[in-house]
N, C-alpha and C positions, 0 to 999 in steps of 0.2 A: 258606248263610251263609259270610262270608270272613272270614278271623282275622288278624290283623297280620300275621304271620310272611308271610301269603301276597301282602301289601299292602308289605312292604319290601323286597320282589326288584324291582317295579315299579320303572321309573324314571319320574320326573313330569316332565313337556315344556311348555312353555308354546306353546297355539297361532298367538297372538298377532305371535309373531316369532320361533319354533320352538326358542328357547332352552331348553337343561336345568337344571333346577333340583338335580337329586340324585333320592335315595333318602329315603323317609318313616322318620322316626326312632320318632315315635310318635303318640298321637291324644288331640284333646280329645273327651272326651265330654260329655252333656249326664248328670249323674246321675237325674236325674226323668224321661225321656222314655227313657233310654237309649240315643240317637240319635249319629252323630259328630255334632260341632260344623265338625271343624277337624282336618285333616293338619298334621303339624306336621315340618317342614324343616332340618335344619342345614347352612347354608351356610358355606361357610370363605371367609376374604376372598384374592382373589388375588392381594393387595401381601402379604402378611405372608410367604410362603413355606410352610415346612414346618410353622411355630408358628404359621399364619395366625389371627386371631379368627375364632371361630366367631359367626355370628348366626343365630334363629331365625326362620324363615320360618312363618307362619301361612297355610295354604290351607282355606278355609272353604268348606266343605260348597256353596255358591253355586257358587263358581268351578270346580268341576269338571264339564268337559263329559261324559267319558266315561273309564271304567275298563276297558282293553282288556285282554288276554291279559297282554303285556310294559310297556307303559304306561299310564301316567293323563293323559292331556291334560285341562289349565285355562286360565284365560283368565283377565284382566287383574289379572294377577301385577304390581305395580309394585315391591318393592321387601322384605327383608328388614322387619318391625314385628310388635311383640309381640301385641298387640289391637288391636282395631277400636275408632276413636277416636271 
């Protein structure tokens, strides 16, 4: 079994076009199944500077190809969104 702690040294990569997304802030889970749902991401935006907004990135249980040693590669990461719509 792996515990957050050992999940936010991880950095997450996107395979797609090898861009880094950050470090996992924290996790949805599912209460009933006890399953992850969802990594969840805070991205800062790179116009605002040092006060950048921060948004939340949702990576969902789907999109992760593989959980390596030092990273998590996923796949079709398009964009900073709360839920799947």
């Amino acid at each position: 079994m792996i515990k957050l702690s050992d999940l936010q040294v991880k950095e997450v990569i996107v395979i797609n076009n090898g861009s880094r997304l950050g470090h996992i802030s924290d996790l949805e889970i599912d209460p009933d199944r006890g399953r992850i749902i969802a990594l969840v991401i805070y991205t800062k935006d790179k116009k605002g500077g040092f006060f950048g907004k921060s948004d939340e990135l949702m990576i969902y249980w789907e999109q992760i190809v593989t959980i390596g040693s030092d990273v998590i590669l996923v796949k079709d990461v398009t964009g900073p969104k709360l839920y799947i719509e």
